[in-house]
C-alpha positions in Angstrom: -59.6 -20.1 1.3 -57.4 -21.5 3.6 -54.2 -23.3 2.4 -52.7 -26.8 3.1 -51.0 -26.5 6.5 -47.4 -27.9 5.0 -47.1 -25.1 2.5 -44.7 -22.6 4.3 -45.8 -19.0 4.1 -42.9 -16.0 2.7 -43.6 -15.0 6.2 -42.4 -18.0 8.2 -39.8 -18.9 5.5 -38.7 -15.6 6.0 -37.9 -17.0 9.8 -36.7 -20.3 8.8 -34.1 -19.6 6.4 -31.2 -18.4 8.3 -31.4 -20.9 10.7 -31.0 -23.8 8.0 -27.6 -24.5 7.7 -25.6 -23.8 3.9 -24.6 -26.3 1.8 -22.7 -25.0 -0.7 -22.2 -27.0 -3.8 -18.7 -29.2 -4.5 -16.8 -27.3 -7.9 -15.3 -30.5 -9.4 -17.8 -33.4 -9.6 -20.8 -31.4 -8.1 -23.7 -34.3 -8.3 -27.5 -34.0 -8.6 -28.7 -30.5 -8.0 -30.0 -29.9 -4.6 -33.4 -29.9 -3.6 -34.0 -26.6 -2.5 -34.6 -25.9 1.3 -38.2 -24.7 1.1 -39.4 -27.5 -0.5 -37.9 -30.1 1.4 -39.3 -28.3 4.5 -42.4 -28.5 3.1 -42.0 -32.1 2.1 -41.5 -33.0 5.7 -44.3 -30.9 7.1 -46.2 -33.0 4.6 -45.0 -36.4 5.8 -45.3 -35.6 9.5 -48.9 -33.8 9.0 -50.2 -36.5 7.0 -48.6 -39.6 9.3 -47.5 -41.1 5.6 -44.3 -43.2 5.4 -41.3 -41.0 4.1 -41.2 -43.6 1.1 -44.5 -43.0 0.4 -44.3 -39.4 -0.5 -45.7 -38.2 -3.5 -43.1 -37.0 -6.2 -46.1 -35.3 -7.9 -46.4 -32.2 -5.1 -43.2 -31.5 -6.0 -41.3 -31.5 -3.0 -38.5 -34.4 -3.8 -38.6 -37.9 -3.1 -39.3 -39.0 1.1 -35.8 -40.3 1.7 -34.7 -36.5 0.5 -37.0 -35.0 2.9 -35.7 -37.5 5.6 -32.5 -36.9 5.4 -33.0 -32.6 5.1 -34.7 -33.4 8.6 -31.8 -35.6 9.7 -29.4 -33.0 8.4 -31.3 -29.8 10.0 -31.8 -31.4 13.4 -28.0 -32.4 13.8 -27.9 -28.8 12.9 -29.8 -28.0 15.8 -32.1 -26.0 13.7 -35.7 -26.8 15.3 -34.1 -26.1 18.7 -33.1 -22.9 17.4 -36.6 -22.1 15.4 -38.6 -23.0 19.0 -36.5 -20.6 20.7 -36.9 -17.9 17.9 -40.7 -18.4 17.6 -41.0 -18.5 21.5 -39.1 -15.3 21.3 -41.2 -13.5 19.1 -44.9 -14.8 20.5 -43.4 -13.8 24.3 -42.6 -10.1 22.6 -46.4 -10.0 21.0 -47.9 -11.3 24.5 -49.4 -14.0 23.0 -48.4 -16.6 25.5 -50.5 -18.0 27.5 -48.6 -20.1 30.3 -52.2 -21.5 31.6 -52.2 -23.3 28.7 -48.9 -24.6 28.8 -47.5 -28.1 29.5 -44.5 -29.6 30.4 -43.6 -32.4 28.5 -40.3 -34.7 28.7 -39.8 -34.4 25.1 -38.8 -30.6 25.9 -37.4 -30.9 28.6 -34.2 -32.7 29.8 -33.3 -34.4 33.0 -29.6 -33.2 32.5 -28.5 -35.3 35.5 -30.8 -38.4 35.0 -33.9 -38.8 37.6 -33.2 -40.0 41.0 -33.4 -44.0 41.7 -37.0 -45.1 42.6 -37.3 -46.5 45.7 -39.5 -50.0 46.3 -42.8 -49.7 46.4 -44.4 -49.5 49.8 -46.8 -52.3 50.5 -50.0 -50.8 51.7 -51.9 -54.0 52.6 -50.7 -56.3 55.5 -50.5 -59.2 53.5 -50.2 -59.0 49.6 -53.2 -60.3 47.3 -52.7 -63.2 45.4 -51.4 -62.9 42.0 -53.9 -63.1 39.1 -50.7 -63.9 36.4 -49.1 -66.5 38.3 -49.8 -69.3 40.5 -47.8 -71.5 42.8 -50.2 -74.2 42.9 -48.8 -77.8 41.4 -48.9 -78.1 37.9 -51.2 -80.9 37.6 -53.9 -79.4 39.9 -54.3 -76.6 37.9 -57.5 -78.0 35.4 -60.8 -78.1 37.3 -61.4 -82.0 35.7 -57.8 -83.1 37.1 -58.0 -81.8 40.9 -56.3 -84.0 43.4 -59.7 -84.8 44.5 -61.3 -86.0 41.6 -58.4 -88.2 40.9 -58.2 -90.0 44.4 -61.5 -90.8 44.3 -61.9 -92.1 40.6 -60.4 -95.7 39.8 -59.5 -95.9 36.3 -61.7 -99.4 34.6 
């Protein structure tokens, strides 16, 4: 049977965990208990699997309230940890050959343009004289209903 694709296996977890930074607990006035890691990660694989609203998480699977799990994902990518997990999982699927670069895309959300892109140039024109524009017209604003032309009107006498 295969499982729910938010619950984290012992064998990723085992990957995951010492990336996620420690938080370790204040002495005097130490607060609610923190949710642990694993739950809020699966929390938030929940959230982003299922396309629900972080409020609308259900308390009832047991992995915190949404705004928790919001702010654990918050936390962990000021962390830097996903960068750090792509790189690790990247590592160890290059070491088992089981890229495949055929398949791959390039996709601005991975990569940066550290320096910024270039300015565009204009657009060439590639017709000798430009179309007219369908959005906007620079006819007179009374000629612009078919019952109003300036024909019709020089013609008709009002009675």
């Amino acid at each position: 049977m295969a499982t729910a694709p938010w619950i984290v296996s012992d064998e990723l977890w085992e990957i995951v965990e010492p990336l996620l930074p420690k938080k370790e607990r204040r002495f005097r006035y130490p607060g609610r208990k923190r949710l642990p890691d694993r739950e809020a990660l699966q929390g938030i694989l929940f959230v982003l699997h299922t396309g629900i609203a972080w409020t609308h998480l259900p308390k009832e699977l047991g992995f915190g309230s949404g705004v928790t799990c919001w702010r654990r994902l918050d936390e962990w990518q000021r962390a830097g940890v996903w960068e750090r997990l792509h790189a690790e999982l990247l590592a160890r699927l290059r070491a088992a050959g089981e890229l495949e670069w055929s398949r791959a895309v390039v996709d601005s959300s991975q990569i940066q343009a550290k320096k910024g892109a270039p300015r565009r140039g204009r657009a060439r024109l590639i017709e000798a004289v430009p179309a007219p524009s369908t959005t906007s017209s620079s006819m007179r604003a009374g000629s612009r209903s078919p019952g109003r032309s300036a024909a019709a009107t020089a013609t008709t006498s009002p009675s």
